[in-house]
C-alpha positions in Angstrom: 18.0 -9.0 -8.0 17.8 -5.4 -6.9 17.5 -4.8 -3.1 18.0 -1.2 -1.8 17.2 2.0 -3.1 20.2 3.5 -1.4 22.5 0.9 -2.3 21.6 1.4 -5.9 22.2 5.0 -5.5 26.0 4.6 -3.7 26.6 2.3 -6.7 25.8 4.8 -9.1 27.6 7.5 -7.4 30.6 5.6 -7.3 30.5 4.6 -10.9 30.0 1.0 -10.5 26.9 1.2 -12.0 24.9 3.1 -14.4 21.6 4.3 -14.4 20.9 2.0 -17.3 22.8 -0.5 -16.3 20.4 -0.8 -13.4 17.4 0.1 -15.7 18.1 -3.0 -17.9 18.3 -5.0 -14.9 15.1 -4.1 -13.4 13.1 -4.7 -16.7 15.2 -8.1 -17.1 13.7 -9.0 -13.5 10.8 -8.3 -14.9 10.4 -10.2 -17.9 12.0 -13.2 -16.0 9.4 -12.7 -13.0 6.4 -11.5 -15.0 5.1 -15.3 -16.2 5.2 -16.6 -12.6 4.1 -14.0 -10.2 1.8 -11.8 -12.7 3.1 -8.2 -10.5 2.5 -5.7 -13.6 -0.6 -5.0 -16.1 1.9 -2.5 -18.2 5.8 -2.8 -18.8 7.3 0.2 -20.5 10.8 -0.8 -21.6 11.4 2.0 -23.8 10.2 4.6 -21.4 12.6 2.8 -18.9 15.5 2.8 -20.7 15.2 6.7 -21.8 14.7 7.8 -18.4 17.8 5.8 -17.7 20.1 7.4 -20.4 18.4 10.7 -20.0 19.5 10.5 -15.9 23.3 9.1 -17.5 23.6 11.9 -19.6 23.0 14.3 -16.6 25.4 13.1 -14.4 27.7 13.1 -16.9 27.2 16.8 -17.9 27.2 17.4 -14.6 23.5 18.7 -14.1 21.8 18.5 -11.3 19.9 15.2 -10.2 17.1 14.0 -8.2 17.3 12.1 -5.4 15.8 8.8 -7.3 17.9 9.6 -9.9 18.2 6.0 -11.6 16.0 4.4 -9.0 13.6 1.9 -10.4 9.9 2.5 -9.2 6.8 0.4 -10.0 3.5 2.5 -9.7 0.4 1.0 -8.4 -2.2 1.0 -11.9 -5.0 3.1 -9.9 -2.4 6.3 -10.2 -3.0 8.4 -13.3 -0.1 8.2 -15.7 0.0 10.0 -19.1 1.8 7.8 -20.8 0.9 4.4 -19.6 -2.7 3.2 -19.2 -4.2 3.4 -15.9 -7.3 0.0 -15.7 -7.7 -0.1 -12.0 -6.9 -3.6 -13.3 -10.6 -3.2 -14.6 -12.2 -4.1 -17.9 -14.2 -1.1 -17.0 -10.5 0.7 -17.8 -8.8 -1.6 -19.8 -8.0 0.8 -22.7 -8.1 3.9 -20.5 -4.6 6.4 -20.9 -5.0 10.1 -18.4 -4.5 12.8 -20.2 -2.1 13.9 -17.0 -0.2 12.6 -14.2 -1.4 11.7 -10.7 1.0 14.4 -8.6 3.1 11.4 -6.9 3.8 10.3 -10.2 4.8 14.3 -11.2 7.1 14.3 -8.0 8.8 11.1 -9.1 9.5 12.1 -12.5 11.1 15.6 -11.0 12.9 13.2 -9.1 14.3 11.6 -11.8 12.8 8.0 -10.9 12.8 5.3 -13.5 9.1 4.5 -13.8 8.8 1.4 -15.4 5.2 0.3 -15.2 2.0 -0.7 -13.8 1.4 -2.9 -10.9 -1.4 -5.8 -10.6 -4.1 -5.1 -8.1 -7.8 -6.1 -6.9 -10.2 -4.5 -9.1 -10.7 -0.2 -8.2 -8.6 -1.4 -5.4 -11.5 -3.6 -3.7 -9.9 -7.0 -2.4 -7.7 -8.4 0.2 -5.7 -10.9 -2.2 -5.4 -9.3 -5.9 -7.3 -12.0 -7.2 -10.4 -9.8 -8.4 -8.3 -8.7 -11.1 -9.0 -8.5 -14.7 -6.0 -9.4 -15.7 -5.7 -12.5 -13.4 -4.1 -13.2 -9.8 -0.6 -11.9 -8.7 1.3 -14.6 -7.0 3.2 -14.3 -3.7 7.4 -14.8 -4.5 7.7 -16.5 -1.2 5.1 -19.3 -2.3 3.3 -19.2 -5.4 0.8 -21.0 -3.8 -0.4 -18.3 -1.9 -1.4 -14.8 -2.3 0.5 -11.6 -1.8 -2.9 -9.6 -0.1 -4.2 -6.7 -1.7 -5.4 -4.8 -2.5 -1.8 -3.5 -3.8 -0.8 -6.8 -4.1 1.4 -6.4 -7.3 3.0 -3.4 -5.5 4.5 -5.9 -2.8 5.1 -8.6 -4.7 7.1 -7.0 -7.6 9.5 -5.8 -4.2 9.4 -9.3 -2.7 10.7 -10.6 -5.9 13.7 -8.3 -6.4 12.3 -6.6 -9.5 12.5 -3.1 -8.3 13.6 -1.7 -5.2 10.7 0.7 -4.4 6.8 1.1 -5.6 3.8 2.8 -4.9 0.8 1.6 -3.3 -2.7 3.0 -2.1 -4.3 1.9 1.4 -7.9 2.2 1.8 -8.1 -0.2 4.5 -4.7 -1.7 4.8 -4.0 -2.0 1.1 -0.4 -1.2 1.5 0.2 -2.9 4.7 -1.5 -6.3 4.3 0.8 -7.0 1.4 3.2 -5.8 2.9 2.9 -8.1 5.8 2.2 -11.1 3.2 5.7 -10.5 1.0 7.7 -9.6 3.9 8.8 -6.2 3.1 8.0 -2.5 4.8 4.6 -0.2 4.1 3.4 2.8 5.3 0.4 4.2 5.3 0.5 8.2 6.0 -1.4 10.3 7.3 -4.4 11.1 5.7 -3.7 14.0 3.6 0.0 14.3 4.0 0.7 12.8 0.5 -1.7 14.6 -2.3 -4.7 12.2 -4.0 -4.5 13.9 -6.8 -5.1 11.6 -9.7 -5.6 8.6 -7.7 -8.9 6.8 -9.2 -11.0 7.4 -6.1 -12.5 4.0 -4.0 -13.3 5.7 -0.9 -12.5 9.3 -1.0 -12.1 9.9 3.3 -10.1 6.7 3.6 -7.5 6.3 0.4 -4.2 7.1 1.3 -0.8 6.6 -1.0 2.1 5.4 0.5 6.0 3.7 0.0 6.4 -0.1 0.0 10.4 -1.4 0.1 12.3 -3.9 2.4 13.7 -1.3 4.3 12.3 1.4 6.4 15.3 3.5 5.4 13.9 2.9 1.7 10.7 3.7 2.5 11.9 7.3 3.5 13.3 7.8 0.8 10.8 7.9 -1.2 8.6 9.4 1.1 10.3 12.3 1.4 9.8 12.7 -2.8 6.2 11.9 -3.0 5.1 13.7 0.6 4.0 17.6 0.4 1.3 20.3 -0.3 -0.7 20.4 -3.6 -3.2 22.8 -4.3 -5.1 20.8 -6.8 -6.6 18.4 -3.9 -8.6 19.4 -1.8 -7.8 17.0 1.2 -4.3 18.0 0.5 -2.6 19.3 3.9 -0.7 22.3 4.0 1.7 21.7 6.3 5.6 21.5 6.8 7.3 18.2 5.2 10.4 16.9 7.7 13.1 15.0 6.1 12.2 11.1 6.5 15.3 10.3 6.2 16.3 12.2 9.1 14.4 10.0 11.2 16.1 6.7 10.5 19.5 7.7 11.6 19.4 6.9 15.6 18.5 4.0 17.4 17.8 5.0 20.9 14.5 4.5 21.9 14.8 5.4 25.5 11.7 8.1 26.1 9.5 6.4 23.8 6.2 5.2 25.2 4.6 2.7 23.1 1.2 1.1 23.9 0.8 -2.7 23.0 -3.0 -4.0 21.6 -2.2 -7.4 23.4 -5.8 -7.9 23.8 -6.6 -7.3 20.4 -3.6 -10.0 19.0 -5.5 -12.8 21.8 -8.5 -12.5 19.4 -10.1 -15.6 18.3 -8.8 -16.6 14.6 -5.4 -14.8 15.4 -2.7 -17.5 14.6 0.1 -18.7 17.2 2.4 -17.2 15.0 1.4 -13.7 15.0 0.8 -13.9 18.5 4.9 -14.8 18.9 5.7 -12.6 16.5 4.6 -9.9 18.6 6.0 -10.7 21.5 9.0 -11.2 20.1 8.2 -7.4 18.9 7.8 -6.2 22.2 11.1 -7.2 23.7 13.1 -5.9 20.5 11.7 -2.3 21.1 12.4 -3.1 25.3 15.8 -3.6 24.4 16.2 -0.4 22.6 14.9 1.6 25.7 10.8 2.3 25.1 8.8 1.7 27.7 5.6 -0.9 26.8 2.6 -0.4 28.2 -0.8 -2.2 27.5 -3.4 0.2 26.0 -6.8 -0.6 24.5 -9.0 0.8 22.0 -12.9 0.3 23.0 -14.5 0.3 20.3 -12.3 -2.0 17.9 -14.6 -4.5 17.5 -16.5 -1.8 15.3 -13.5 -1.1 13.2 -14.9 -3.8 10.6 -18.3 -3.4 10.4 -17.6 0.6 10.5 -15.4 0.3 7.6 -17.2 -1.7 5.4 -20.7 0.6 5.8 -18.7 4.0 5.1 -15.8 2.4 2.4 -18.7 0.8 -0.1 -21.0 4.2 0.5 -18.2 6.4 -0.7 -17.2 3.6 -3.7 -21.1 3.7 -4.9 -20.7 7.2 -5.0 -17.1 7.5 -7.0 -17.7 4.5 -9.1 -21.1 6.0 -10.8 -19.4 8.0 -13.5 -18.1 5.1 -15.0 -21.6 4.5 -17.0 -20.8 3.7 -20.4 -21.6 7.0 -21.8 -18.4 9.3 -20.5 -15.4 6.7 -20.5 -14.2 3.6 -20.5 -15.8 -0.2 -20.9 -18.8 0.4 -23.3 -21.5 -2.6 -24.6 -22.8 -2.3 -27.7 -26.6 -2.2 -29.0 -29.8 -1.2 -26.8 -30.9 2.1 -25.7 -29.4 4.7 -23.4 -31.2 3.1 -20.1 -29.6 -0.8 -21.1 -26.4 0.6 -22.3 -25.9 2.3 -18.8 -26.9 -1.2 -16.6 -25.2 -3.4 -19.5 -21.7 -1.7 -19.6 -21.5 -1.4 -15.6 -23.3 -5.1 -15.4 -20.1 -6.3 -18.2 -17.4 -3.5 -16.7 -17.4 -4.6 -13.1 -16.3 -7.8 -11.3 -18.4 -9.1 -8.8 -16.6 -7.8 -5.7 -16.7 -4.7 -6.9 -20.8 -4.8 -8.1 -21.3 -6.1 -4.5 -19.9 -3.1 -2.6 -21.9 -1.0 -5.0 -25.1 -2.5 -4.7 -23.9 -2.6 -0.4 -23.5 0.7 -0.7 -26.2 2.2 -2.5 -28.3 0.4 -0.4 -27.1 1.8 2.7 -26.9 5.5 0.9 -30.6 5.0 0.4 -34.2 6.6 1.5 -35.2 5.1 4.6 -31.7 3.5 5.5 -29.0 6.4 5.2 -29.8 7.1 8.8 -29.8 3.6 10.0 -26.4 3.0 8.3 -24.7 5.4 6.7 -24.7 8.5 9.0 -24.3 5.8 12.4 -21.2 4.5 10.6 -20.2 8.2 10.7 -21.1 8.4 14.5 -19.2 5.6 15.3 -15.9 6.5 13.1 -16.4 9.7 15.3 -15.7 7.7 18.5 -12.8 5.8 17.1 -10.7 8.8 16.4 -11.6 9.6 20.0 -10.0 6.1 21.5 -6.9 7.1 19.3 -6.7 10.4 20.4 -7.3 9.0 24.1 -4.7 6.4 23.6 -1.7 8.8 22.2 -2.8 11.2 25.0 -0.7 8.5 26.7 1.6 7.0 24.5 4.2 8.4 22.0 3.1 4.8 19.9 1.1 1.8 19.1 2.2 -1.7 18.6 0.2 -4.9 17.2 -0.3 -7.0 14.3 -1.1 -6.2 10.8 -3.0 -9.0 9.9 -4.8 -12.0 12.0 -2.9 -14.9 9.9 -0.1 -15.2 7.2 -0.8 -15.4 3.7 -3.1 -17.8 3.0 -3.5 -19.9 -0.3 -5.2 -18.2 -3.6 -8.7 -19.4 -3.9 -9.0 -20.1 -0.4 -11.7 -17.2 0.8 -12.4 -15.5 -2.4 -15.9 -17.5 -2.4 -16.7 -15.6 1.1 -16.1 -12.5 1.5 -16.9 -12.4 5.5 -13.6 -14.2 5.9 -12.0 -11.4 3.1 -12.9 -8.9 5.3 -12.2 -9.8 8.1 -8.2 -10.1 6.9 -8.6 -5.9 7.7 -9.7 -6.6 11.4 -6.3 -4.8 12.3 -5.6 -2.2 10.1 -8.8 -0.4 9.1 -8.6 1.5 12.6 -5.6 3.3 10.9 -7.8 4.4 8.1 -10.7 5.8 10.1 -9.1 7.6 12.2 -6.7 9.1 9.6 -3.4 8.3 11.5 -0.3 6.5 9.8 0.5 3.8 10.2 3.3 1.4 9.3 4.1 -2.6 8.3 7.3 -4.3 9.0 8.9 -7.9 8.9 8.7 -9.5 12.2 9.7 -12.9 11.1 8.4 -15.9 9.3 6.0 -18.7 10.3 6.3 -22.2 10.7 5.7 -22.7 6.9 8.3 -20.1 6.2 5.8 -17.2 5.2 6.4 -14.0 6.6 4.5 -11.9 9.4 4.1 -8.7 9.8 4.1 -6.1 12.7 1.7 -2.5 12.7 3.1 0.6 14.4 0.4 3.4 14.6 1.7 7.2 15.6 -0.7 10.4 16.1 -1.7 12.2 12.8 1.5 13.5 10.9 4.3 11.9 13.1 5.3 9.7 10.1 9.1 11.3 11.1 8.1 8.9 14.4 7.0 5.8 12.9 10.4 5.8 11.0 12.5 6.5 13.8 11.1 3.4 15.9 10.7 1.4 13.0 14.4 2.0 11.7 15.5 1.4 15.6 13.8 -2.3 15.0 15.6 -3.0 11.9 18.8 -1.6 12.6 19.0 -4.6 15.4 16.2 -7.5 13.9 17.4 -9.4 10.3 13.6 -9.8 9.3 13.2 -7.4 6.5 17.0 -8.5 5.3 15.3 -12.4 4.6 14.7 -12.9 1.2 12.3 -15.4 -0.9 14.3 -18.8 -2.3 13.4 -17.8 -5.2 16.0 -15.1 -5.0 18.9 -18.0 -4.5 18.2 -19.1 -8.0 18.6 -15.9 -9.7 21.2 -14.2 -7.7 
C-alpha cells in the first residue's frame, strides 16, 4: 500500500526505491482495488510507467527534478487532460479527450508527478455520495457498504485505499471535504482563487475550488505548494504571493492562536453523538497545544443551505447549456435541430443533474430572478460579513465537516433534501470564499471515520496547515488505516 508522499520521496532519494518501482505499485493497487471500490473511470498504465522511467532516467543523469518527482497522483475526471478523457463521469462526456491540460494538471507534470488516471465522481460534480455516476458507485475502503461522499468521492477513496498517496479534488460545496471526512484522510479547500480553474469543467463558476486530498496534512502541502499560484489564463485567478506550505507544518506551538468553536452549530438537530464527541475531543487537542477556544457564532448559518443551493444550480444552468448536442459531446440521433437539442441533454444528463438545471433555470427566470436569484446574492453578501466579523476576532474556526458519518449507498439518493443537507457545514466555506480544511478526528462506534472543519480568513491556507499539522503531530487519527489494508500489506 502506498501511504506518504514524503516517505515515498526519502525512499527514492535514498535509493531504496525507484520511481517505477513505486509506479508499478500504485497501478498494481489499482487493478487489485479497481473491482471493489470503483475509484477511477480511466487507468493509464503506460503513461504511468513512462513518466516513471522518464523521472529514473533524470535522476540518474543527474537532471534536475520536481518536487513530485515519482509521486503517484490520481486527478479528479472534471480536470482537463490531453491525453486521457475527461466525462465529468457523464454520458454527456463519455468519449470526450481536451485538446489541452487544466493548469493543475500542467503544474504537476512540471513537477514531475506520475499521473496515473481519472477519478470516479457524482455526475459534473453534483452529488454528496458518487453514486450519480455514469459509470456506477465508488465504494468507501473502510466499509463497502457505505459511501465515500462526493462529490470527489473517487478522489478520497482511491487515498483511503492505499492506491496512491495524493489526488486532486474540486469543492463546490464541500466536495473535497465531505469525502474527506467519509474515508478518513485530509482535504483542503483553498481559497477561492488561490489555485487557477483553468480547465476545470465549470458546475458553479463563484463557488468551485481545486484542492489536495492525502492522509497527512504534511502531504497535503506538498502538493499544494505545486498546484497553488497565479495564471493569467483565468480570470478568477489571484495574483498574489504563494508561501511555502510546507513551511507551515514544521512547528507545533499553538500558543497565540485564537480559535472560535461553532459549538452551537455541532448541537444541531440530526448532528450524531459521535461528531458531537469528536469535536470536543478536538477542542482540548488544540487546548493542549496552547490556542485559546472561544465560542463564536455565525448568524446567519441556517441560510448557508438554502443560499447555496439557489446560487450553485443558477450558475450550473448556466455552464451546463453548451453541452446541447450540436458542439460536443453525447449526441442522439434522428429528429430535427429543436428534438436533437432536448433529446441529447434529456439522454446526456442524469437526473440529479437535470434537476438542478431545471432548479436553476427556474430561478434565473422572468418574474423570479429577483425573488431568488439576486436575494440568494443578498444573502451570500451577509455571510461573508459573519466571517469577516468572526476572524475580526479569531485567528480560526473549529467545527464539524459533516452532520453524520458515512452513511450506506442507496440510503438518501431517493431524497435529495436529506443529500443536501449532508453540506449543512461546509457550504459556508464556499460562499464566503475562505479555505477551509478536513481532518481525521477519530472513528465512530461502527468504526467509520469523522471528520473535523478548520476555517481561516481568505488566503491564510499557510494557517490552516500550521494548526492542522500541530493536531496531527500529537492525535493518531489520520495514521488509522481501513482493514482492508491488513490484508494487502
Amino acid at each position: 500500500m502506498l501511504d506518504s508522499a514524503h516517505e515515498l520521496l526519502r525512499r527514492q532519494s535514498d535509493g531504496e526505491m525507484s520511481a517505477l518501482e513505486i509506479a508499478e505499485a500504485a497501478i498494481a493497487n489499482i487493478e487489485s482495488s479497481q473491482p471493489v471500490h470503483n475509484s477511477f473511470t480511466h487507468v493509464d498504465r503506460e503513461l504511468a510507467l513512462a513518466t516513471a522511467k522518464a523521472v529514473d532516467q533524470k535522476r540518474a543523469s543527474g537532471a534536475s527534478l520536481g518536487p513530485l518527482a515519482g509521486i503517484p497522483v490520481a486527478v479528479k475526471d472534471v480536470l482537463c487532460t490531453k491525453d486521457m478523457p475527461t466525462t465529468c463521469s457523464s454520458k454527456m462526456l463519455r468519449d470526450f479527450r481536451p485538446p489541452y491540460d487544466a493548469t493543475v494538471v500542467e503544474k504537476l507534470r512540471a513537477a514531475d508527478a506520475v499521473i496515473v488516471g481519472k477519478t470516479n465522481m457524482d455526475e459534473f460534480a453534483m452529488g454528496a455520495s458518487t453514486e450519480t455516476s455514469a459509470f456506477g458507485v465508488t465504494r468507501n475502503p473502510w466499509n463497502t457498504d457505505c459511501t465515500p461522499g462526493g462529490s470527489s468521492g473517487g478522489a478520497a477513496a482511491c487515498v483511503a485505499a492505499g492506491t496512491v498517496p495524493l489526488s486532486l479534488g474540486t469543492d463546490t460545496g464541500g466536495s473535497i471535504r465531505q469525502p474527506a471526512a467519509f474515508c478518513g484522510i485530509t482535504g483542503l479547500k483553498p481559497t477561492y482563487g488561490r489555485v487557477s480553474r483553468y480547465g476545470l469543467v465549470a458546475f458553479a463558476s463563484s463557488l468551485d475550488q481545486v484542492g489536495p486530498m492525502a492522509w497527512s496534512v504534511e502531504d497535503c502541502a506538498l502538493l499544494m505548494d505545486t498546484i497553488a499560484g497565479f495564471e493569467p489564463r483565468d480570470s478568477t485567478s489571484l495574483d498574489v504571493d504563494v508561501p511555502q506550505y510546507q513551511m507551515a507544518t514544521q512547528s507545533s506551538d499553538l500558543r497565540g492562536i485564537k480559535i472560535g468553536v461553532l459549538r452551537e452549530s455541532s448541537q444541531a438537530d440530526g448532528v450524531a453523538a459521535s461528531i458531537r464527541d469528536s469535536l470536543e475531543s478536538s477542542i482540548k487537542v488544540f487546548q493542549s497545544l496552547g490556542a485559546e477556544i472561544v465560542e463564536v457564532d455565525l448568524p446567519h448559518r441556517k441560510y448557508w443551505v438554502p443560499t447555496y443551493y439557489v446560487i450553485a444550480p443558477c450558475e450550473a444552468s448556466s455552464n451546463l447549456s453548451r453541452f446541447d448536442g450540436a458542439h460536443y459531446g453525447f449526441r442522439s440521433t434522428g429528429g430535427d435541430l429543436v428534438s436533437t437539442y432536448c433529446q441529447s441533454r434529456g439522454q446526456g444528463f442524469g437526473d440529479e443533474v437535470k434537476r438542478r438545471i431545471m432548479v436553476g433555470t427556474y430561478a434565473l427566470s422572468a418574474g423570479y430572478v429577483g425573488r431568488y436569484y439576486n436575494q440568494a446574492l443578498k444573502v451570500r453578501r451577509l455571510i461573508k460579513g459573519d466571517y469577516d466579523a468572526a476572524f475580526a476576532n479569531v485567528d480560526l474556526l473549529l467545527g464539524p465537516v459533516t452532520p453524520t458519518t458515512s452513511f450506506k449507498l442507496g440510503e438518501k439518493i431517493d431524497d435529495p433534501i436529506q443529500m443536501y443537507l449532508c453540506d449543512m457545514f461546509t457550504v459556508g466555506a464556499n460562499l464566503a470564499g475562505v479555505p477551509a480544511l478536513s481532518m481525521p478526528g477519530g472513528l465512530d462506534e461502527n468504526g467509520l471515520p469523522i471528520g473535523i472543519q478548520l476555517q481561516a480568513p481568505v488566503l491564510e491556507e499557510s494557517r490552516l496547515m500550521f494548526a492542522g499539522a500541530a493536531f496531527q503531530s500529537v492525535t493518531e487519527h489520520h495514521k488509522q488505516r481501513p482493514s482492508s489494508w491488513a490484508s494487502h500489506s
